[in-house]
N, C-alpha and C positions, 0 to 999 in steps of 0.2 A: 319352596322356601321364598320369601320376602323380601325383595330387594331395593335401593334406594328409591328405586325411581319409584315401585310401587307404594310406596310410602307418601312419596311428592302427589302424586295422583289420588291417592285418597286426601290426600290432607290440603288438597287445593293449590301446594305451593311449589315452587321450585326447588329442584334436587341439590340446590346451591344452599339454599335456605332449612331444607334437612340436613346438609351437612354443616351447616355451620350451628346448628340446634347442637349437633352431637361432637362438634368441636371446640365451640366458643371464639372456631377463628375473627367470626363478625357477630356484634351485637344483633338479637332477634328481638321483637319484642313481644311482652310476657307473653300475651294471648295467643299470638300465633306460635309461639315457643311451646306452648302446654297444647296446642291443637293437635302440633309434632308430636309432642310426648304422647297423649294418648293415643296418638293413631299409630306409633311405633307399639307401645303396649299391645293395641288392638291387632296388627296384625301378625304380633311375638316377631318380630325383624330384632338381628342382633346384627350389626354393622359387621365386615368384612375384616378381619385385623391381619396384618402382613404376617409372616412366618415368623419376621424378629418378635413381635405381641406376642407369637403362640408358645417358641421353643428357647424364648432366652429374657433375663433382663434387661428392659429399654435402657441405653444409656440417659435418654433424656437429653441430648446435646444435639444440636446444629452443629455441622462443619461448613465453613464457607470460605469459600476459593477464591482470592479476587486478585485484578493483576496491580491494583496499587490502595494502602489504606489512608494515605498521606494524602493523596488527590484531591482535591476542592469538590471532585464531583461525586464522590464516594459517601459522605456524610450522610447525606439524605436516605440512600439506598440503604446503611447499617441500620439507620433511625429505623424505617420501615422493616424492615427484618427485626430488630428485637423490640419492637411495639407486638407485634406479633406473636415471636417467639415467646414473651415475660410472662404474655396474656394466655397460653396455653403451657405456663410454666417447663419451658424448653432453657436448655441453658444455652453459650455460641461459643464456639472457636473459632477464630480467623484465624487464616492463612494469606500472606500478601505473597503473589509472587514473581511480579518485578518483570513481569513479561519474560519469565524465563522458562521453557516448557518444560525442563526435566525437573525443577523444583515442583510444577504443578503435579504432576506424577510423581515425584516423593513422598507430596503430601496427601494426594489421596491414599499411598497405603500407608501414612501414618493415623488416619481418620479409620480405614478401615480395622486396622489393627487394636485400634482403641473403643472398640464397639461402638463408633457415633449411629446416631439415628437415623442422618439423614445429610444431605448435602448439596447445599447452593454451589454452582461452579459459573467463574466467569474465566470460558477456559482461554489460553493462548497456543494451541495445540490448532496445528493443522488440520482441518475436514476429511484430508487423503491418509492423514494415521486412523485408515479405519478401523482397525484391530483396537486400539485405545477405547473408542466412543463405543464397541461392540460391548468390551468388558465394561465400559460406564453405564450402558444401559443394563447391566444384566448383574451389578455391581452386589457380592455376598461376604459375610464373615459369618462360617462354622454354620451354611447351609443357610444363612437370615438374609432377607433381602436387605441392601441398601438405597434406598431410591436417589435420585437424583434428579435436580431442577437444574436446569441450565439458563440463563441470563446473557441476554443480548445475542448470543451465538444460537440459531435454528440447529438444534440438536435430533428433531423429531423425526428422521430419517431411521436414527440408532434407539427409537423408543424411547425418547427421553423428555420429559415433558418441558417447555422450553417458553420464558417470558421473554420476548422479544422488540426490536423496534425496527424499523425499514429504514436501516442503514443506508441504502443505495436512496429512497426517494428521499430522506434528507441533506445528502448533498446534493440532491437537483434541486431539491426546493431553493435551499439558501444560493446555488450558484442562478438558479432563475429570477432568484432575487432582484439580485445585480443587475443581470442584463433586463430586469424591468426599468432598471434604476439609470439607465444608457450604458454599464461598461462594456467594453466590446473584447478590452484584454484582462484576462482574467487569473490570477497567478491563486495555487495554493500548496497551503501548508499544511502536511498529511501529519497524520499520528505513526505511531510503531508499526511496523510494517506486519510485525505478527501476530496484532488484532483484527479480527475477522473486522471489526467497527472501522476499522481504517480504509482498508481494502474496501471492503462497500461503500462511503461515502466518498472515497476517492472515485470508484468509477460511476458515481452518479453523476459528482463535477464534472468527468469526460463527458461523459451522458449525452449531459446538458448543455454542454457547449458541441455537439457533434449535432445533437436536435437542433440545435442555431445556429449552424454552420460557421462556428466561430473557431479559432484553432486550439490545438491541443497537444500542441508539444512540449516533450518530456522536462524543457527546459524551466516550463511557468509552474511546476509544484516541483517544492522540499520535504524532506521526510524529518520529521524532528519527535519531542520524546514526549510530549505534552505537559511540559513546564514553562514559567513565566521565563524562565533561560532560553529554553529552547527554541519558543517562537522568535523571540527576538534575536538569536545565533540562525536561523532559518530564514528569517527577513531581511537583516544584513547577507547572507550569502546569496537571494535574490536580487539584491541592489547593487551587491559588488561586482555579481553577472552582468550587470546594464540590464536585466530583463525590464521591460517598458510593459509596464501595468496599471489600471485604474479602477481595479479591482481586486480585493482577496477574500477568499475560502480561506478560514483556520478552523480545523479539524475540533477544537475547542477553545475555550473561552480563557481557560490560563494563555497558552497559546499566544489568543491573539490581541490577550493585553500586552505581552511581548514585543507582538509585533509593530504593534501601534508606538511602542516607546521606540524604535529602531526607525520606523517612517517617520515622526515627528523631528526627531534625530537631527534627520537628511530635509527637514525643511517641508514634507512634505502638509499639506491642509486636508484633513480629516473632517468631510466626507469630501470636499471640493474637487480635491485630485483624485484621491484613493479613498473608494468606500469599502469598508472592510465588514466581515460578518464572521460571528463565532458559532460556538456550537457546543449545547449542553443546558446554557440558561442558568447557570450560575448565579449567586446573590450578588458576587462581585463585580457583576457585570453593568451595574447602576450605578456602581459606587464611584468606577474611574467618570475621567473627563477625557474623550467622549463618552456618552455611554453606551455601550456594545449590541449591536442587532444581533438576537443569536436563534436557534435553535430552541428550543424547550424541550426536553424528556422530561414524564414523571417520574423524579429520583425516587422518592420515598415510594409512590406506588409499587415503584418498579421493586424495591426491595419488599413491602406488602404482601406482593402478589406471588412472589420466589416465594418466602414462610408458606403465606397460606397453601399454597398448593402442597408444599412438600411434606407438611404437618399431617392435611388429607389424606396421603399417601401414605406415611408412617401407620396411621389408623384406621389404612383398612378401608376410607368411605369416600376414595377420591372415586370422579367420573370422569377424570380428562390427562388417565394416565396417556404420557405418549405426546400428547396433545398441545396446540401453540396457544397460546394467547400472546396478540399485537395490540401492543398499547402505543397510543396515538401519541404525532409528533405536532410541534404547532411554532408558529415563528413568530418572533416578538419584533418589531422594529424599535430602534433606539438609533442615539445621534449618530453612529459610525455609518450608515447609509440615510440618515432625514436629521441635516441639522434644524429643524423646524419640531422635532420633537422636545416637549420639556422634558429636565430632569426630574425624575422620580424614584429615591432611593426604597429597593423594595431589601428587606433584611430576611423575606420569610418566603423566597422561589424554594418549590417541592418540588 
């Protein structure tokens, strides 16, 4: 019997590009589209289809798990998941769940119990609830698989195919920043302690300042909720400490418009005294005065690439079940560390 790859190999092209022939997750163009078609003809290959295709009707529906939909940084990622999803006529349900773990476990056996297709998770569940990610990777209703893509959280230990970002060397990056930049004291502002994304870019900052022998006590980062509240209730409680710093890590770019209204406050000169950098890349991040060096993630990719994958999977003609993809982080400089940079309001950060 005929399998993808064999197909890719006759037909010259990438097993990526036969599956997107037979899914429409990405445009192909005509020629090499109809090259596909008949050399799928030719060597009678009928794609893979899950057990849900064989023994039930598809609901047709995405479930997606996310821990905020209110978030500034969330937009992008929906945008790229129902670009996707519309384009291979999938319908979405969200799920927000507030960084609270047992809601996320509610709601997946409410998705389960409602025959969904398939299911994006950006979980907040602990790595050591291994019995959880066992049943995720192995996730069924009435014998049909349910697959699962996982986001931002490396899930590929439990079989779960998982788009991800290197949480840890993003906070080295941005806190290496700094100490390019001369700071020597360097204070930050964490996210929710029960995102895997937090925890890793927090111990990148340790990291980073442990590689430059700089110090790292527990006293120079806050943990806050990643709202424009938040950083700025997180930066005040830094200042109120007397912590002496001339530099910040904020875990995001709400954050550490926060926190810059809270140093501004107290007199402080952005970047002169305190250069501060965010993280995410946000549109709004051009828009304040200063404007924010931060971090970039592909949002919209990053929701893109959860669809396509889990679509593939629903149909039978995935090749990277299990499997990571790391999609690339990049740093933007702006006036919060180079007052010498102009302004540029960009309205269209992906």
């Amino acid at each position: 019997m005929s399998t993808l790859k064999d197909v890719a190999e006759k037909a010259g092209v990438s097993t990526a590009t036969v599956s997107n022939v037979l899914t429409g997750a990405k445009p192909v163009r005509p020629e090499l589209k109809q090259k596909v078609l008949d050399t799928i003809n030719e060597l009678n290959y009928s794609p893979r289809r899950s057990p849900k295709k064989a023994h039930s009707i598809s609901s047709k529906t995405l479930g997606v798990i996310m821990t905020q939909l209110d978030c500034i940084f969330f937009p992008l990622v929906i945008s790229g998941i129902q670009k996707i999803a519309m384009g291979n006529n999938f319908d979405i349900t969200f799920y927000p769940t507030n960084y609270d773990r047992s809601l996320e476990k509610k709601y997946i056996k409410n998705l389960v119990n409602n025959n969904v297709s398939g299911i994006i998770l950006d979980t907040v569940v602990p790595l050591t609830d291994i019995n959880y990610f066992k049943e995720m990777g192995s996730l069924k209703h009435n014998n049909s698989r349910i697959p699962v893509i996982s986001i931002q959280e490396d899930l590929t230990a439990f079989g779960i195919t998982s788009i991800v970002l290197d949480s840890i060397h993003g906070g080295y990056m941005a806190t290496e920043h700094l100490i390019q930049k001369g700071c020597k004291k360097i204070a930050c502002i964490t996210g929710p302690t029960a995102a895997g994304w937090a925890a890793d870019r927090l111990k990148g900052y340790q990291n980073c300042l442990k590689q430059h022998g700089l110090p790292t006590n527990s006293s120079y980062f806050s943990v806050s909720d990643c709202t424009l509240a938040g950083g700025y209730q997180a930066a005040n409680l830094l200042l109120m400490n007397a912590i002496d710093f001339d530099g910040m890590v904020v875990q995001n770019d709400l954050m550490a418009i926060g926190a810059l209204k809270a140093l501004r406050e107290r007199g402080y000169k952005i970047p002169d005294e305190v250069k501060v950098i965010g993280y995410d890349n946000v549109f709004i991040t051009t828009l304040v005065s200063p404007s924010i060096t931060s971090i970039h993630i592909p949002k919209q990719r990053l929701g893109e690439e959860a669809a396509r994958y889990l679509i593939q999977e629903i149909e039978g003609v995935s090749e990277h079940v299990g499997h990571k993809l790391e999609l690339p982080l990049s740093l933007i400089e702006r006036q919060t560390t180079n007052a010498k940079i102009p302004e540029n309001w960009d309205l269209f950060l992906a």
